[in-house]
C-alpha positions in Angstrom: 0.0 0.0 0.0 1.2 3.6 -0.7 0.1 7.2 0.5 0.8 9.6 -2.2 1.6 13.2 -1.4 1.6 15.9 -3.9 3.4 18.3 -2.1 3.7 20.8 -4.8 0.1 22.1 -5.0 0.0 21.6 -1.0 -1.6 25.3 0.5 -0.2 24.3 3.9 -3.6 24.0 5.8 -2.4 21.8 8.3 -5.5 19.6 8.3 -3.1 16.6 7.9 -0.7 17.0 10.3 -4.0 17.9 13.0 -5.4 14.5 12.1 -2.4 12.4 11.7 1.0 13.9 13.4 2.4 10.1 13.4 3.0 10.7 9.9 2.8 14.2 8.8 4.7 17.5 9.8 4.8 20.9 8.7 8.0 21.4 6.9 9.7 24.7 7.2 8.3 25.9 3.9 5.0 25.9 5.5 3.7 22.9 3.4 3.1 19.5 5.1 5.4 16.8 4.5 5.0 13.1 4.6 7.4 11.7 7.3 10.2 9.2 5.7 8.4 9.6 2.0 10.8 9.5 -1.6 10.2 11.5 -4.2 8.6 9.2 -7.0 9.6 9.4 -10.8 6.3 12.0 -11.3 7.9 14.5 -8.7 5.4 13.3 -5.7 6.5 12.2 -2.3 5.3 8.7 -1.6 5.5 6.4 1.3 4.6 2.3 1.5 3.2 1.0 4.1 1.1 -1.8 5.3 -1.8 0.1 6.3 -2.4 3.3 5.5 -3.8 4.2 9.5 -4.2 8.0 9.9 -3.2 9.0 6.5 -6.9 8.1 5.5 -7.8 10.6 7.7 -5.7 13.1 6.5 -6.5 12.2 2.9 -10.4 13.3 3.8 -9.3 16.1 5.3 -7.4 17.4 2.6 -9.2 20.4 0.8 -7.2 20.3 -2.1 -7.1 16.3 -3.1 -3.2 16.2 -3.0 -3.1 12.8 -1.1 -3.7 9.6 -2.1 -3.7 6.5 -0.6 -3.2 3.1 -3.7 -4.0 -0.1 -2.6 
């Protein structure tokens, strides 16, 4: 399973990171940032793991659609 981030269009709401500190942060740019994520070949920041937890959470939360949880 991956979460998806696509940190570039990312307004820096915070929504995330209130819903789900174990695995995001704000980042001193003042957009969130997935904790221990790689940039992917498409430019995105994307993390596996075995269940996505939280970050479903913070996937609803998001007002902008910039992360994605693949299954």
């Amino acid at each position: 399973m991956k979460i998806i981030h696509e940190r570039e269009k990312c307004i820096g709401c915070g929504a995330c990171v209130g819903v789900c500190p174990d695995f995001w942060e704000m980042a001193d740019d003042d957009k969130s940032k997935l904790i221990g994520s790689k940039i992917n070949p498409l430019g995105n920041y994307e993390l596996e793991v075995q269940e996505p937890a939280c970050s479903q959470d913070a996937s609803d939360s998001c007002p902008v659609n910039i992360i994605h949880i693949e299954k």
